[in-house]
C-alpha positions in Angstrom: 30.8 42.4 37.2 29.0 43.2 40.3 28.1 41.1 42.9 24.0 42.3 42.0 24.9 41.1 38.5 26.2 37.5 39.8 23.1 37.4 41.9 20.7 38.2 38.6 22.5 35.4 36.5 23.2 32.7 39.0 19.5 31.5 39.4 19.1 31.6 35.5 22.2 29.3 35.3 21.3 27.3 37.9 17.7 26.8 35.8 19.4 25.8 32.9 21.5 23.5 34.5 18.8 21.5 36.1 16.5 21.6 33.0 19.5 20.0 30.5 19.8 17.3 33.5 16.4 16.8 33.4 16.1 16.6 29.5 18.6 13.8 29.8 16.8 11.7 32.6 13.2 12.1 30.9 11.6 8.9 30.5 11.4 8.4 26.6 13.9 11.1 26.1 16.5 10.5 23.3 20.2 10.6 25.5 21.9 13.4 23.1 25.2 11.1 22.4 22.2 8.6 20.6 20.6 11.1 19.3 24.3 12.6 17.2 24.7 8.9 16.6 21.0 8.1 14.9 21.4 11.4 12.9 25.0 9.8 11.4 23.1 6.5 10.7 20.5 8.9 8.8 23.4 10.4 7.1 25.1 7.2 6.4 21.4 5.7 4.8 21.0 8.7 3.2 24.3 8.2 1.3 22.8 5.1 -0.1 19.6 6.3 -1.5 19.9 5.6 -5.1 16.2 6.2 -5.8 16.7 9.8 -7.2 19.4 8.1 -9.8 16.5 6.1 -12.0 14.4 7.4 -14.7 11.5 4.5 -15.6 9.3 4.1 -18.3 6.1 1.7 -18.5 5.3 0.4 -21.6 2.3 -1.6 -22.6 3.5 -4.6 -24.5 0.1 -6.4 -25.3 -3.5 -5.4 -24.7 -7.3 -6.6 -25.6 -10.1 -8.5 -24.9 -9.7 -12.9 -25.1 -12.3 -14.9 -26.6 -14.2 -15.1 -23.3 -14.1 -11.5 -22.5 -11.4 -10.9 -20.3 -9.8 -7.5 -21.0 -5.9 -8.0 -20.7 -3.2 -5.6 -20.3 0.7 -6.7 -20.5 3.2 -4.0 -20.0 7.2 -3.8 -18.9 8.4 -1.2 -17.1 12.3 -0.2 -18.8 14.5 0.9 -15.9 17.8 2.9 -16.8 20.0 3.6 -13.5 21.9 7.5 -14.5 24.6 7.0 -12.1 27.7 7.4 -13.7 29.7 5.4 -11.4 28.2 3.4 -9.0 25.6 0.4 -9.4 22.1 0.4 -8.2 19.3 -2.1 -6.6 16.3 -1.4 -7.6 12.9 -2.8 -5.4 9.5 -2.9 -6.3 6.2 -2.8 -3.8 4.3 -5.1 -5.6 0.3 -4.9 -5.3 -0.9 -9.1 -6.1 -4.4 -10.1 -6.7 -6.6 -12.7 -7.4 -9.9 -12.6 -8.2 -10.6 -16.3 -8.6 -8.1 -17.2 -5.0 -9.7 -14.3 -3.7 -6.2 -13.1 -3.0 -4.4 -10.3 -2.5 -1.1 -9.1 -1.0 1.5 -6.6 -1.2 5.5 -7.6 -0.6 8.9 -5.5 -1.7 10.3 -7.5 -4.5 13.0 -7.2 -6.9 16.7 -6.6 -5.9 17.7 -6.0 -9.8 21.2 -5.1 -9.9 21.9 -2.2 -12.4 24.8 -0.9 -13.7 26.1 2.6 -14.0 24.3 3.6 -17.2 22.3 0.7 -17.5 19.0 -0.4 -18.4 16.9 -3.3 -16.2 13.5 -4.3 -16.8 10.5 -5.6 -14.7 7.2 -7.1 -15.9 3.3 -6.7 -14.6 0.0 -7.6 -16.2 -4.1 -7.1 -15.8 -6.5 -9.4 -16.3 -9.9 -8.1 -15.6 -12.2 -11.0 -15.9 -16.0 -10.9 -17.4 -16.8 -14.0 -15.2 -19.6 -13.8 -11.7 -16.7 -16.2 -9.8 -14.0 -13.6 -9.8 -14.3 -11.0 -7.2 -11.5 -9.1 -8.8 -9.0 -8.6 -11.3 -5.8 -11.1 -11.9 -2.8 -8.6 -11.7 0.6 -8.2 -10.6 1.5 -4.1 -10.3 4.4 -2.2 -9.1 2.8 0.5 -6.6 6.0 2.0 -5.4 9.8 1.6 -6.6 13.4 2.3 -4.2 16.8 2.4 -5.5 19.7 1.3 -3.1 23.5 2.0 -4.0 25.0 -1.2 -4.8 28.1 -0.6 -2.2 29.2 -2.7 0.0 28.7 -0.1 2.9 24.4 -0.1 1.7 24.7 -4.1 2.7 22.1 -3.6 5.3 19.8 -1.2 3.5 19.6 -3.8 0.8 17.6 -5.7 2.9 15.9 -3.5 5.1 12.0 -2.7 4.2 11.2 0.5 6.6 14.5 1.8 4.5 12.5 0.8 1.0 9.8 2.5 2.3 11.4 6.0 3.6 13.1 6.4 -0.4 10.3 5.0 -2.7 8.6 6.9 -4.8 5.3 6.4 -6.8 5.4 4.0 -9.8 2.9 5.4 -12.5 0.9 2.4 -13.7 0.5 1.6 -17.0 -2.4 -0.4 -17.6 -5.8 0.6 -16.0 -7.0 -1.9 -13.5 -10.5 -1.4 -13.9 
């Protein structure tokens, strides 16, 4: 090369030298070596997403009106994990209320172990009340479910909500709440 050519590329190197120094010193900038290792944690959580390994169906197991005219509506939801090998822990985001507390709350519950190839279960209701005091219905719903590999490498995902959260999926509900 010529020198004119070393004259033409030196002040682009020298640009993109002091820009990748700069990227690393930014305030609020993710140092690269933490950013390779976040992306194997990813990978590693990923790896214990068992979400995509249940198939659930809600069935209504009692429904009607009482004697003082509160429309109710049992069901169960049936569970079956398809993984041929490996367990799963299955998690619920459960949707409480009370219309006579006047309470309400939502909470991850569950931590059903399940088999490779087999069936769990989990149970909700719906009381809708005909009654001035209530300010809402008396139910217990699953909103949202997760799966986590039952391995002993998933230990921490077990317990960790935000991971619940980024591998639910939408429960369908079975009983109208209304």
């Amino acid at each position: 090369m010529s020198k004119r050519s070393y004259r033409q590329i030196l002040p682009l190197l020298l640009i993109l030298l002091i820009l990748s120094v700069s990227c690393l010193s930014m305030p609020g900038a993710k140092n690269p070596w933490v950013a390779a290792e976040d992306e194997f944690q990813d990978l590693d959580r990923v790896a214990c997403d068992g979400t995509s390994s249940l198939a659930i169906i809600g069935t209504i197991t009692s429904q009607g009106t009482n004697q003082y005219g509160t429309r109710y509506c049992e069901y169960s939801y049936t569970i079956k994990n398809n993984q041929e090998d490996t367990g799963v822990r299955v998690y619920f985001y459960q949707h409480d209320q009370d219309g006579y507390a006047h309470t309400e709350k939502f909470h991850w519950m569950g931590n059903i172990p399940i088999k490779p190839g087999q069936e769990g279960s989990w149970t909700g209701s719906v009381y809708i009340y005909d009654d001035p005091d209530a300010d809402g219905p008396l139910m217990s719903i699953p909103e949202k479910v997760a799966g986590v590999l039952d391995l002993p490498e998933c230990a921490d995902e077990k317990q960790d909500e935000k991971f619940f959260e980024r591998i639910a999926i939408p429960v369908e509900a079975v009983c109208p709440i209304e």
